[in-house]
C-alpha positions in Angstrom: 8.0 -2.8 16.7 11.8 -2.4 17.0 13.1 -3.8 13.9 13.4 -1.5 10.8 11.0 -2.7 8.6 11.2 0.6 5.2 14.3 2.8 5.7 14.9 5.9 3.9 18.0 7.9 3.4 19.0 11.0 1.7 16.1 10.3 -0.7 15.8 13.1 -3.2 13.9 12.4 -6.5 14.3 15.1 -9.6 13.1 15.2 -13.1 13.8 17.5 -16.0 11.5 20.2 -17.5 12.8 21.7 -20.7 16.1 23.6 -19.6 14.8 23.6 -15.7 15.0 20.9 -13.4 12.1 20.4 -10.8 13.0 19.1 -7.8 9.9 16.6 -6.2 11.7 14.9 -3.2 14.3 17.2 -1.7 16.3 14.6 0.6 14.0 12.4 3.0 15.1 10.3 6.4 13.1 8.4 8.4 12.5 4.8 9.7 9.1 3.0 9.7 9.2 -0.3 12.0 7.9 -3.6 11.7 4.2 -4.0 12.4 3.9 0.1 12.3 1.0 1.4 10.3 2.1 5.0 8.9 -0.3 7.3 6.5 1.8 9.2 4.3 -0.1 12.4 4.0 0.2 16.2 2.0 -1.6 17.6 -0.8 -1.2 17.3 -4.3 2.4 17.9 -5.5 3.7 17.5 -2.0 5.1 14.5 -3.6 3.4 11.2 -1.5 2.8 9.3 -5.1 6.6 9.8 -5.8 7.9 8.4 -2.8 5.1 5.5 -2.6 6.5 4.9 -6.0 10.2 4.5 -4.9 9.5 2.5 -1.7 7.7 0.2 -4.0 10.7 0.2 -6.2 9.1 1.3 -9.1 11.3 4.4 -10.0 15.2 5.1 -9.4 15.9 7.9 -6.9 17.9 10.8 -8.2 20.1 10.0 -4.4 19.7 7.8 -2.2 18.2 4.6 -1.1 15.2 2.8 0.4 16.1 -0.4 2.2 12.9 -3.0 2.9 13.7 -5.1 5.5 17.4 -4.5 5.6 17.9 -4.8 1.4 18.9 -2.2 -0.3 16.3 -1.8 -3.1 16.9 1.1 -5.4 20.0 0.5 -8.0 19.1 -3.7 -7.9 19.0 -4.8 -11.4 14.9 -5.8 -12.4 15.1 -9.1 -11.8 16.6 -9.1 -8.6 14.4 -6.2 -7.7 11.4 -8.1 -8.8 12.3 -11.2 -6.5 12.9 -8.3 -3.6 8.9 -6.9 -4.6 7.1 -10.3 -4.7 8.4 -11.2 -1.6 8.4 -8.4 0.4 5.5 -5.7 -0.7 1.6 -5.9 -1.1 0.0 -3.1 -3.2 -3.7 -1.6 -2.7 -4.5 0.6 -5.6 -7.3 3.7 -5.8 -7.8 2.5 -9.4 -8.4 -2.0 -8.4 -5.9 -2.5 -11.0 -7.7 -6.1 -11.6 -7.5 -8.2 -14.6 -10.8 -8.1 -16.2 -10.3 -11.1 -17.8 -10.2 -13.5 -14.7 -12.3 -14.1 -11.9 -12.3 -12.4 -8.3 -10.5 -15.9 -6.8 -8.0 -16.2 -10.0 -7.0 -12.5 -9.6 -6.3 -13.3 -6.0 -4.5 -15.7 -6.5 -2.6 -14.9 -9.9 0.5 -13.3 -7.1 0.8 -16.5 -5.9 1.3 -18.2 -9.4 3.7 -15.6 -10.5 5.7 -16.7 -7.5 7.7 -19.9 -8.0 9.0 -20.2 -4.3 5.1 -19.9 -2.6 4.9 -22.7 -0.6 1.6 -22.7 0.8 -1.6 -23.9 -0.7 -2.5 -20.8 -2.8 -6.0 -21.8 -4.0 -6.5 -22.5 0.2 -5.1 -19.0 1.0 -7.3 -17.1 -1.8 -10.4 -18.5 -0.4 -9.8 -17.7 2.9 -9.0 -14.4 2.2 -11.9 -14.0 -0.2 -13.8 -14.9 2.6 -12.4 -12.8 5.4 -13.4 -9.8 3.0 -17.2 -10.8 2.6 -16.9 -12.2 -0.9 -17.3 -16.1 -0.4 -20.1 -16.2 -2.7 -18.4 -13.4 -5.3 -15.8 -16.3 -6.1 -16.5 -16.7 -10.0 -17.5 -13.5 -10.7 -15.0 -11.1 -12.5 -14.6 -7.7 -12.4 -17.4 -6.0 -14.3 -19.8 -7.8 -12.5 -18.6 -6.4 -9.1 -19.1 -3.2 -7.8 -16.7 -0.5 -6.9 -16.3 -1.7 -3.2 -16.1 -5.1 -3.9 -13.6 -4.6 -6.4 -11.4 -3.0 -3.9 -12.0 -5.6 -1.6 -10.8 -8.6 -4.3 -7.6 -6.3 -4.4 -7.1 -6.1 -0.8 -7.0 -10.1 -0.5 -4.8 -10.4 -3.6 -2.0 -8.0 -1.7 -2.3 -10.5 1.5 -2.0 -13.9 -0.4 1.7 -14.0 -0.1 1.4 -12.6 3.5 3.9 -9.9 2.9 5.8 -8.2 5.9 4.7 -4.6 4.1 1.8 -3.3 2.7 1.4 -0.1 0.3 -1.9 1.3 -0.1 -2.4 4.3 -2.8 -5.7 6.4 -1.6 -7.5 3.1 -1.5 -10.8 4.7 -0.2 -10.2 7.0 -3.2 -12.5 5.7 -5.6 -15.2 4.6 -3.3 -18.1 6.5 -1.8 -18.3 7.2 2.0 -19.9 4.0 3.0 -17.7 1.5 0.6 -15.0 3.9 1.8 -15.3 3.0 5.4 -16.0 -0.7 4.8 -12.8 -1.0 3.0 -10.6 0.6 5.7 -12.0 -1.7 8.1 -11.1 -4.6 6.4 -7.9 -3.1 5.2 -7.1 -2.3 8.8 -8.5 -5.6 10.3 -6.1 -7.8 7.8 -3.2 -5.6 9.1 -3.9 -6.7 12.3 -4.4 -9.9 11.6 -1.2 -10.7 9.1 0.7 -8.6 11.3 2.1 -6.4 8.4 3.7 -3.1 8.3 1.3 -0.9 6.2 2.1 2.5 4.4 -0.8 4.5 3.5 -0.7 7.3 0.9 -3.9 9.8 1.5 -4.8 13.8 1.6 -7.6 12.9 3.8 -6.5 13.9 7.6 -9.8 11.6 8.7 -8.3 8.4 6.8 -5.1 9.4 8.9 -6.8 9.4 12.6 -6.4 5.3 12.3 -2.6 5.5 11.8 -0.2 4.7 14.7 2.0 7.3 13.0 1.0 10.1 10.7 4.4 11.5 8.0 3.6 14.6 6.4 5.0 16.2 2.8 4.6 19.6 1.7 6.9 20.6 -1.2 9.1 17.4 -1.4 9.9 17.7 2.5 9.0 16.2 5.5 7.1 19.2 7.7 5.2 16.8 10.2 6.1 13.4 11.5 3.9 12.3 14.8 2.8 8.8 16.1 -0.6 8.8 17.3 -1.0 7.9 20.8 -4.4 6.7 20.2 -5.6 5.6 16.6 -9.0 5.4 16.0 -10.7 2.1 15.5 -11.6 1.1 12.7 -15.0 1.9 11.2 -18.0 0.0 11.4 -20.3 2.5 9.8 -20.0 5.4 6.8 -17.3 7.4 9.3 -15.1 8.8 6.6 -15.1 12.4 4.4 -15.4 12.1 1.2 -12.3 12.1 -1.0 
């Protein structure tokens, strides 16, 4: 893990209020290296969401800049940033964020069609994946007629299809119960290793954190903790997580 995979610098994020402006990220620095699996951590308004949302790419800082594997990523116009995001980032969502309208294996796979320079066999990949998840036989079913869990776990093969050197995840045990929960990390933790990913977790849960190689926490728009983890935990087999 030597390579910068997510750099940030001088990362400060402010919005306006009326006449008073309010201040979320208030100048951030760090590294995260390839193949490094870091939770994000801090309550609400400590400002995780925010900065999840700008090493995505999906807001403007006020200053500074996120680079992803060495490209500098904030001011790109949207279609060049675009290009830079299905390339380069996965996304798990608490909320699934599937279409309704099309089955598990097409909403796997729909990242794939979006992408005009995918090269492998998409329809191959989405399988497998759907597979590796415990869904082979959940192929044609779409959304409504899934559960919560397995829901989460269509969404965790879609971010993988493109095998993309970084992973966000957004409090993806959020929505689940304790059992779902901890099936999901598992097989969110499980694809990491396998794809050999760098993943970025966003969670208030210090339990959820335990399986991080490296645990970065916000209070107040600031870094007040950064720590690797000498010794993550493995991940669950059984209902192992608090409830969120």
């Amino acid at each position: 893990m030597s390579s910068a995979m997510i750099r940030v610098e001088g990362l400060r994020k402010s919005i306006r209020n009326g006449a008073r402006t309010v201040d979320i990220l208030k100048g951030l620095d760090f590294t995260i290296p390839q193949g490094q699996f870091a939770a994000i951590m801090g309550s609400s308004g400590s400002g995780k969401s925010t900065l999840l949302g700008l090493l995505a790419g999906l807001d403007t800082p006020s200053e500074g800049n996120v680079f992803l594997n060495g490209t500098a990523i904030s001011y790109l116009p949207e279609d060049k940033l675009a290009q830079v995001r299905g390339k380069t980032i996965g996304f798990v969502f608490q909320s699934y964020q599937l279409i309704p309208t099309l089955t598990a294996l097409e909403n796997v796979l729909l990242p794939h069609e979006l992408n005009a320079d995918a090269k492998e066999d998409g329809l191959g990949r989405a399988r497998e994946l759907l597979v590796s998840v415990g869904l082979g036989d959940r192929m044609d079913h779409y959304p409504v007629q899934l559960s919560g869990g397995e829901q989460q776990r269509v969404a965790l093969a879609r971010a993988f299809i493109l095998r993309p050197p970084i992973v966000l995840a957004d409090e993806p045990t959020g929505n689940l119960d304790t059992t779902n929960g901890a099936h999901v990390l598992e097989l969110l933790l499980n694809l990491n290793r396998t794809e050999g990913t760098t993943l970025v977790l966003v969670t208030h849960d210090p339990v959820l954190a335990t399986y991080a190689n490296r645990r970065i926490v916000l209070r107040d728009g600031l870094v007040v903790g950064d720590e690797m983890n000498a010794s993550p935990a493995e991940a669950p087999r059984e209902a192992a997580l608090s409830e969120g």
